[in-house]
KEGUPA-406701 format. One record per residue (C-alpha): x, y, z; chain; residue in one letter; residue number from 1. Coordinates in Angstrom, 2 decimals, decimal comma. Layout:
N
X;Y;Z;A;a;NUM
...
% end
This chain:
388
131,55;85,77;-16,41;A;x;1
128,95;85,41;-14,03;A;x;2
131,38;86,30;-11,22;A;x;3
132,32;89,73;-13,09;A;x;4
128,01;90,27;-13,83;A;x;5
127,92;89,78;-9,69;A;x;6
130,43;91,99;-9,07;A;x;7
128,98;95,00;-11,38;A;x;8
125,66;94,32;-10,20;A;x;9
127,06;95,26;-6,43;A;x;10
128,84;98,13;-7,99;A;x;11
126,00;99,32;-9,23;A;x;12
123,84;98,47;-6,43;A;x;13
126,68;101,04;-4,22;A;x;14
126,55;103,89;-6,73;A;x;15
122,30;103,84;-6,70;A;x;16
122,73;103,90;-2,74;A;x;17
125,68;106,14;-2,62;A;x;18
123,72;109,05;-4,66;A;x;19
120,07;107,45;-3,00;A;x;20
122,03;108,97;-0,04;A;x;21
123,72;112,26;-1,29;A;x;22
119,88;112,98;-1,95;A;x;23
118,57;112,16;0,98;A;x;24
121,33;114,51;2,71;A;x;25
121,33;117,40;-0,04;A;x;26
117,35;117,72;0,57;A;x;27
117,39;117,71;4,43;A;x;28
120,70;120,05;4,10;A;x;29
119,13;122,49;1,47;A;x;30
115,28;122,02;2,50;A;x;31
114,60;125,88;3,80;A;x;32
116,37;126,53;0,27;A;x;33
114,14;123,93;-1,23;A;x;34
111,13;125,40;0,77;A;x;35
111,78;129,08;-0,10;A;x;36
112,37;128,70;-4,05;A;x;37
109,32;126,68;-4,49;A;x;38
106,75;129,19;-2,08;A;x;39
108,39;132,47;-3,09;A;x;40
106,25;134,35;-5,87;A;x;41
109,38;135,72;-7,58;A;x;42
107,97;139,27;-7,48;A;x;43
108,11;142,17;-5,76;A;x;44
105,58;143,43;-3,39;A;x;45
105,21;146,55;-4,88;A;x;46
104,13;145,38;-8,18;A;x;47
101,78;142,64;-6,98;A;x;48
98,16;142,70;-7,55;A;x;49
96,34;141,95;-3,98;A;x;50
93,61;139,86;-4,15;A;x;51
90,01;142,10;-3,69;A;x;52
89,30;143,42;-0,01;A;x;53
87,07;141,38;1,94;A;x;54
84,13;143,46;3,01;A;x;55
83,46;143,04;6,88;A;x;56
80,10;144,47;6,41;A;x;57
78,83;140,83;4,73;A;x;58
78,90;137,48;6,24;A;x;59
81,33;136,52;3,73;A;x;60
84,01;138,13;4,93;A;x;61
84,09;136,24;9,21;A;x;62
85,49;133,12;9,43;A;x;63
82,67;132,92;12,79;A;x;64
80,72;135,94;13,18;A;x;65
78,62;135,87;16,51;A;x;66
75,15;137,12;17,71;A;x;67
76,00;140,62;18,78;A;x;68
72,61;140,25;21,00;A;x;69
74,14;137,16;22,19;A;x;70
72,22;137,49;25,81;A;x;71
74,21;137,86;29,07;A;x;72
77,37;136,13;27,67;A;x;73
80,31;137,55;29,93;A;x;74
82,26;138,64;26,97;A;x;75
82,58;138,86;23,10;A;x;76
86,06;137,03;21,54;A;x;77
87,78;139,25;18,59;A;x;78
90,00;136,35;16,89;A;x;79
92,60;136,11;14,06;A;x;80
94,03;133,12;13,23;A;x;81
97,89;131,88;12,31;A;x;82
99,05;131,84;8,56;A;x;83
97,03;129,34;6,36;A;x;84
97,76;130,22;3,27;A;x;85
101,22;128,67;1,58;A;x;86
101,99;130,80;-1,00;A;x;87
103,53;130,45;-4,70;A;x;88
102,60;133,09;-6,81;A;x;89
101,09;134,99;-4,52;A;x;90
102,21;136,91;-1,58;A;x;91
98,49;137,11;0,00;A;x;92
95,67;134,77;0,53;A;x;93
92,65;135,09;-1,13;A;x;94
89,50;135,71;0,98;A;x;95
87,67;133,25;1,93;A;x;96
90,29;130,39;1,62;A;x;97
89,47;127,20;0,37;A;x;98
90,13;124,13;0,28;A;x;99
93,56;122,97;2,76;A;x;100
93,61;126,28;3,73;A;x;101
89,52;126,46;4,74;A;x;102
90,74;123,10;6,73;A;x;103
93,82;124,72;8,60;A;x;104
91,51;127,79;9,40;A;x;105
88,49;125,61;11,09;A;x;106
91,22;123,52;12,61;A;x;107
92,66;126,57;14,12;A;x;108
89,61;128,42;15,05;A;x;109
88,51;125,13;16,79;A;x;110
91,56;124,79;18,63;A;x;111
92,49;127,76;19,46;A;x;112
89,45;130,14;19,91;A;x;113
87,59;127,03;21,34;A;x;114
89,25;127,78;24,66;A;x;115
87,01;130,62;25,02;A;x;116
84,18;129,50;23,45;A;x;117
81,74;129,33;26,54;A;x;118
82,54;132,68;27,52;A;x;119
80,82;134,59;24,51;A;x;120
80,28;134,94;20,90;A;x;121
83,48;135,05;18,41;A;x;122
84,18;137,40;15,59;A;x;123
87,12;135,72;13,48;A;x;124
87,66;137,89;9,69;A;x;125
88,79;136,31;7,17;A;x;126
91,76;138,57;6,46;A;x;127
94,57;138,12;3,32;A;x;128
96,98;136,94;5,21;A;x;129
100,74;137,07;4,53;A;x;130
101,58;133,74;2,94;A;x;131
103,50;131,25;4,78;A;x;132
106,80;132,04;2,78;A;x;133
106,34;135,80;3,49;A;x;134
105,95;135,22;7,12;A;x;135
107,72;132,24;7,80;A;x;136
110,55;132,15;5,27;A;x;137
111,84;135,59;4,39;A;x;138
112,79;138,52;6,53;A;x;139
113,10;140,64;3,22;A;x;140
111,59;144,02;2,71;A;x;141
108,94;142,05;0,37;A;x;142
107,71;139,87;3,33;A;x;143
107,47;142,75;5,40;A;x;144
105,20;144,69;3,30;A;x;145
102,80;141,99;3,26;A;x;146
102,67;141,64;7,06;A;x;147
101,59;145,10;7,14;A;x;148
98,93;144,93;4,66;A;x;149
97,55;141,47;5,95;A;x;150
97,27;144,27;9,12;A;x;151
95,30;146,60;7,99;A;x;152
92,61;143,92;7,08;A;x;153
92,39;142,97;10,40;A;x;154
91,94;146,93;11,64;A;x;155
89,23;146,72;9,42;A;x;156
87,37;144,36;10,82;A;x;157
88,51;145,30;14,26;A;x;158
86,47;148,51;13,60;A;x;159
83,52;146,63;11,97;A;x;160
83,79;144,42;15,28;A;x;161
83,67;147,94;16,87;A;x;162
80,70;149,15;15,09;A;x;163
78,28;146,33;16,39;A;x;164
79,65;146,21;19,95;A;x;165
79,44;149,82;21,16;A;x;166
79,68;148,26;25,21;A;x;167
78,89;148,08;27,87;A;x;168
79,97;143,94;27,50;A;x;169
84,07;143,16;27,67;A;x;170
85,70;142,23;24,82;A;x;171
88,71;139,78;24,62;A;x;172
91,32;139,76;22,23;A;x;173
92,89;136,34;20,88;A;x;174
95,63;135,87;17,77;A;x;175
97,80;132,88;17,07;A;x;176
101,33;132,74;15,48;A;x;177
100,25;135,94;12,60;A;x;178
97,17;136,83;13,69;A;x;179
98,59;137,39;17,31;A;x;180
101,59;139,49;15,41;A;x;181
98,40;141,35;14,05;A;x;182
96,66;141,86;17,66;A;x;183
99,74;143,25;18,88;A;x;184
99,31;145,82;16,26;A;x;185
96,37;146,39;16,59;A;x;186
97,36;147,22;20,71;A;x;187
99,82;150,04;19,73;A;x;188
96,94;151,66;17,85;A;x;189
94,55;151,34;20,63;A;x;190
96,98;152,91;22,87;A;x;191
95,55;156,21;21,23;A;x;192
91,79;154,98;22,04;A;x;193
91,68;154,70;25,92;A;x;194
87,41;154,36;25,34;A;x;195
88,25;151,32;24,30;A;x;196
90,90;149,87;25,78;A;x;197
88,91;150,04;29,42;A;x;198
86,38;147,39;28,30;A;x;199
90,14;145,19;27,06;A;x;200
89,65;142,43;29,46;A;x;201
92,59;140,16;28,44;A;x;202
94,95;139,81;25,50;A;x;203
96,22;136,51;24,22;A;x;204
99,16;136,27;22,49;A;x;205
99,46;132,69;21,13;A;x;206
102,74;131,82;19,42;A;x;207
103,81;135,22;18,88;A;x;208
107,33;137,06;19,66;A;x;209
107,47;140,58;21,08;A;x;210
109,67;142,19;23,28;A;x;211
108,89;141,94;27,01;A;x;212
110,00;146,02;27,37;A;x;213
107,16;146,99;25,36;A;x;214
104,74;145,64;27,68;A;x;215
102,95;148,50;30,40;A;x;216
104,63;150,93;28,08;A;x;217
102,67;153,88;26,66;A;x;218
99,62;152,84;27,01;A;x;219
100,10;148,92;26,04;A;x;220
98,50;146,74;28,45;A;x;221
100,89;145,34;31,33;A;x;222
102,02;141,67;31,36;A;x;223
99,87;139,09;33,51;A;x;224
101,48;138,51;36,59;A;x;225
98,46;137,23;39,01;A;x;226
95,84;134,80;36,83;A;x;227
93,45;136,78;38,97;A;x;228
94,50;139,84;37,04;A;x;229
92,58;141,47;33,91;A;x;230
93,58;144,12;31,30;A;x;231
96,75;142,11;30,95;A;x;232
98,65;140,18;28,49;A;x;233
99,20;136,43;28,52;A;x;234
101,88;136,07;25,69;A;x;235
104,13;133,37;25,09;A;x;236
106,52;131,44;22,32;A;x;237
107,17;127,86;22,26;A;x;238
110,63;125,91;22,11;A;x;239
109,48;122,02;21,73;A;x;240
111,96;119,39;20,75;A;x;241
110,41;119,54;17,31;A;x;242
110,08;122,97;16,76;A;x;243
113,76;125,28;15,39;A;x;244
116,07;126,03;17,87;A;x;245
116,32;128,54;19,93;A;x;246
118,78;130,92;18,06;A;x;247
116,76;130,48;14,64;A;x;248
113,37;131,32;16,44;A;x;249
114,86;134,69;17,81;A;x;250
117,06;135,22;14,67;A;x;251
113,82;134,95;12,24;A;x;252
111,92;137,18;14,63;A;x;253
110,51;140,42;13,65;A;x;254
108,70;142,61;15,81;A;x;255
106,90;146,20;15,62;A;x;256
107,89;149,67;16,07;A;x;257
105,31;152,28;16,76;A;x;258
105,35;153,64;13,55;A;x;259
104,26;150,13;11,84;A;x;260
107,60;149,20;10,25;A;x;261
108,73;145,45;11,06;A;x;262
112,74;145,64;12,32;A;x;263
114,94;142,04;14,28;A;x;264
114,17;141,61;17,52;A;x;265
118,05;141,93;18,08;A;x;266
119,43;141,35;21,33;A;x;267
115,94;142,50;22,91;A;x;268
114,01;139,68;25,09;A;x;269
110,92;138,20;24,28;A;x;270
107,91;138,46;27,18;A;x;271
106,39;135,05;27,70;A;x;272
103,81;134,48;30,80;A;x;273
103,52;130,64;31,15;A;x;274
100,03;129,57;30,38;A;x;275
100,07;126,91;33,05;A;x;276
99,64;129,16;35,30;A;x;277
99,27;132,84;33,84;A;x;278
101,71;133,99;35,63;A;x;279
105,21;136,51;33,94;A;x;280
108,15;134,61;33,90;A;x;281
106,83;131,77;36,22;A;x;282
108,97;128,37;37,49;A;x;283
109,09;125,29;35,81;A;x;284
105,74;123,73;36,55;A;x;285
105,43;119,73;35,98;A;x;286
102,32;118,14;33,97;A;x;287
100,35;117,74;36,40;A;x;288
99,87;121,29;36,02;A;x;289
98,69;121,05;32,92;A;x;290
94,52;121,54;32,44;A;x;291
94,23;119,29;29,36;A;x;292
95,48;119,20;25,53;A;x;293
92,57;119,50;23,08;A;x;294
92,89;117,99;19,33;A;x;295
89,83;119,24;17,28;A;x;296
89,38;119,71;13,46;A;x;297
86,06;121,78;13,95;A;x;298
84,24;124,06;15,84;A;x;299
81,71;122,16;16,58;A;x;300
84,30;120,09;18,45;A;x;301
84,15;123,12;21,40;A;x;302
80,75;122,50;22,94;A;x;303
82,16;119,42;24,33;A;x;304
86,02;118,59;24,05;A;x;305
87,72;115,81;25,05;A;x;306
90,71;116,85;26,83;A;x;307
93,97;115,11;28,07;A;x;308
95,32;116,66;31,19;A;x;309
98,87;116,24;32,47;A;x;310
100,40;115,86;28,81;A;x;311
103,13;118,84;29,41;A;x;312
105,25;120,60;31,57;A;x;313
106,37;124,34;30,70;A;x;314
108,71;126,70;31,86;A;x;315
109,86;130,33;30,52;A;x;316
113,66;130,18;29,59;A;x;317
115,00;133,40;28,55;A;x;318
111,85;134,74;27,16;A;x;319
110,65;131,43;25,35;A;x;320
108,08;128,67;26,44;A;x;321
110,03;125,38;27,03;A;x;322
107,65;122,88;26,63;A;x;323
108,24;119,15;27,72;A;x;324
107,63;116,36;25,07;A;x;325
103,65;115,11;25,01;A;x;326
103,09;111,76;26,80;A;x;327
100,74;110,78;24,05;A;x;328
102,08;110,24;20,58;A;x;329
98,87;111,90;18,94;A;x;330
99,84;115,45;20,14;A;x;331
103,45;115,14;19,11;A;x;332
104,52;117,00;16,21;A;x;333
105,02;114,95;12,86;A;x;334
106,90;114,91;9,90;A;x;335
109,84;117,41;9,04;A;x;336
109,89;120,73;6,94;A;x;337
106,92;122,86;7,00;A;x;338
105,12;120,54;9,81;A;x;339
107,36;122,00;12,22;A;x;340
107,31;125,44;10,70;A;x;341
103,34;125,77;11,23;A;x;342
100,56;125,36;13,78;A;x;343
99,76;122,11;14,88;A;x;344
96,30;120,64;14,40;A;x;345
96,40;120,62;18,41;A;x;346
96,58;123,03;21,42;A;x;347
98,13;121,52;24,57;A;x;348
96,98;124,67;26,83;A;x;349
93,23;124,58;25,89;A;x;350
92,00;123,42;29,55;A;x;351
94,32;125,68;30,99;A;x;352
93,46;128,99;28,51;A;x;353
89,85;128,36;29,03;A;x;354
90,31;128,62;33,08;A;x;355
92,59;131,76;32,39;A;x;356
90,00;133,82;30,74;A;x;357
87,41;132,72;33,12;A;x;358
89,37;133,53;35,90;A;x;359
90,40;137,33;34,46;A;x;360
86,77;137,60;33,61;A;x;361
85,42;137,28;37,02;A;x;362
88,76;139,68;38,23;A;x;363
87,35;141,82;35,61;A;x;364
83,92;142,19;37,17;A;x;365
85,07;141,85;40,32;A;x;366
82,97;138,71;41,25;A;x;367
82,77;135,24;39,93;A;x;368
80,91;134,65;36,52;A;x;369
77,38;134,16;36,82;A;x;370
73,95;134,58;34,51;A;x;371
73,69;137,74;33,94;A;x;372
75,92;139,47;34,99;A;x;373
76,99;141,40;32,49;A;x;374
73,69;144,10;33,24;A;x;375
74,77;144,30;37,11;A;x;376
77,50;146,34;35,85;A;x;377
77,49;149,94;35,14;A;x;378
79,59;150,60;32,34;A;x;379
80,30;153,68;29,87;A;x;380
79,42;152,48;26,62;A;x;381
82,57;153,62;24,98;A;x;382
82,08;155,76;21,65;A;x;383
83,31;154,58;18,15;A;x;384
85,97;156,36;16,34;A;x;385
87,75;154,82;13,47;A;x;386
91,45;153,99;13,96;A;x;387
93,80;156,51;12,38;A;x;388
% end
């Protein structure tokens, strides 16, 4: 008897690892499927009730809203940050987020607009984003149509931003992973607002797919090729051994037309100018190219970051950022799933983004930065006309 109890208790002990296993397999098998059912709000776009406008006249609405009259600060940063919002039953976020999103978006703005923190004040909206299932997960006509509207919050404020900074001061233009997608809107309809467009010093184009024969076309601002050049675009994509692979990056990838519909990116490549060196297309450059990683949480964090340098090499392969693995554990992607589907709480170009804007800032003006030197330059303010 006790022989037979033993051998049941094994059997049983198998089956309760055999389907512990089928589990574990069927989840990491089926987890996009998993992912999508539980984010997607099971309604279509067009009968969705957006959440209310956020009005970029009031405080309320910025994320960071700077001192116009900041001084002689070379420049003014326009930001929008990456997708924050998760989704469920909605396809938009709410404005302001709170909560984990409020974190992701302070994390983000630290991180990512910290790089240019010294250089001037930042204007970052709020904006109701596309969720992370609409932008991340689906390629559907639903998804789309959220994209665009999360857009035309960000005109919005990109004409507010407008409003209080006439000229003669630079502006520079910075959007990660959504809010880049949004920027490079937001280029196309400049291209019909040269007044503008002359005080672009540099466009930054974090985490964001578009194709490279777009670029220095009708009136779109050229790729970088020199990091002494300004009125360019430093754009890139990264492929890291935790992020998808290549083929379901560019198969996921959706990309504008100039009449503000979202179609594939196709067979089309993407641009990518390596941010070690800010240069189109550049050679695989080792770590000890690399400026320094920054891992912040606030934006407080930017008046003094601690940076690692040397953590990464990068390289543009076929119009994607190959990035080597991070020396240090703490900037190395963890976790599965949606961890590797988002923006990590980390950037490992901030040394070298903040001595790329510097360095097209002083190409720019045509001299090195210095006190005050934004009134030794004559410039036209340019006039303010909304965007059609």
């Amino acid at each position: 008897m006790a022989a037979e109890r033993l051998t049941g208790l094994r059997w049983a002990a198998g089956l309760i690892a055999l389907l512990f296993g089928v589990a574990v397999f069927s989840f990491a098998y089926f987890q996009d499927d998993i992912q999508r059912a539980a984010l997607d709000p099971q309604q279509p776009f067009q009968t969705y009730h957006p959440p209310p406008a956020p009005d970029y006249t009031k405080p309320a609405a910025w994320l960071a809203q700077g001192d116009p009259a900041s001084g002689t600060a070379p420049t003014t940063i326009f930001y929008v940050g990456p997708t924050s919002f998760m989704g469920g039953r909605n396809w938009l976020g709410a404005v302001p987020g709170a909560g984990e999103q409020q974190r992701r978006d302070l994390a983000a703005l630290a991180n990512y607009e910290g790089p240019f923190a010294e250089l001037g004040p930042a204007f970052a909206p709020h904006y109701r984003q596309a969720s992370f299932f609409a932008y991340g997960l689906t390629r559907h006509d639903d998804g789309r149509d959220a994209r665009r509207f999360a857009y035309q919050d960000v005109r919005r404020a990109f004409e507010q931003f407008l409003s209080t900074h006439p000229g003669p001061r630079p502006f520079v233009l910075v959007g990660v992973e959504q809010g880049g997608q949004a920027i490079a809107r937001l280029l196309q309809d400049l291209t019909d607002h040269p007044e503008v467009l002359q005080r672009l010093a540099a466009v930054y184009l974090i985490e964001v797919i578009a194709p490279e024969a777009d670029f220095g076309q009708n009136g779109l601002p050229p790729l970088c090729t020199t990091r002494t050049q300004a009125r360019c675009t430093v754009i890139y994509r990264s492929l890291t051994n935790a992020s998808p692979p290549r083929e379901r990056i560019l198969g996921r990838a959706l990309v504008w037309l100039h009449d503000g519909q979202l179609e594939e990116l196709g067979d089309r490549k993407p641009a990518c100018v390596n941010p070690l060196s800010g240069v189109r297309d550049d050679a695989d450059l080792s770590p000890e190219h690399n400026l320094g990683a920054a891992k912040l949480s606030h934006p407080a964090e930017t008046t003094k970051p601690r940076l690692q340098p040397g953590l990464v090499g990068a390289s543009c392969e076929a119009g994607l950022l190959r990035v080597s693995t991070p020396s240090s554990a703490d900037f190395q992607v963890q976790g599965e799933g949606v961890a590797r589907l988002t923006i990590p709480g980390f950037n490992l170009f901030f040394g070298d983004l903040r001595a790329d804007a510097k360095a097209r800032l002083s190409a720019w003006y045509g001299r090195p930065l210095a006190e005050g030197i934004v009134s030794s330059r004559d410039v036209t303010p340019a006039p303010i006309h909304p965007i059609p």
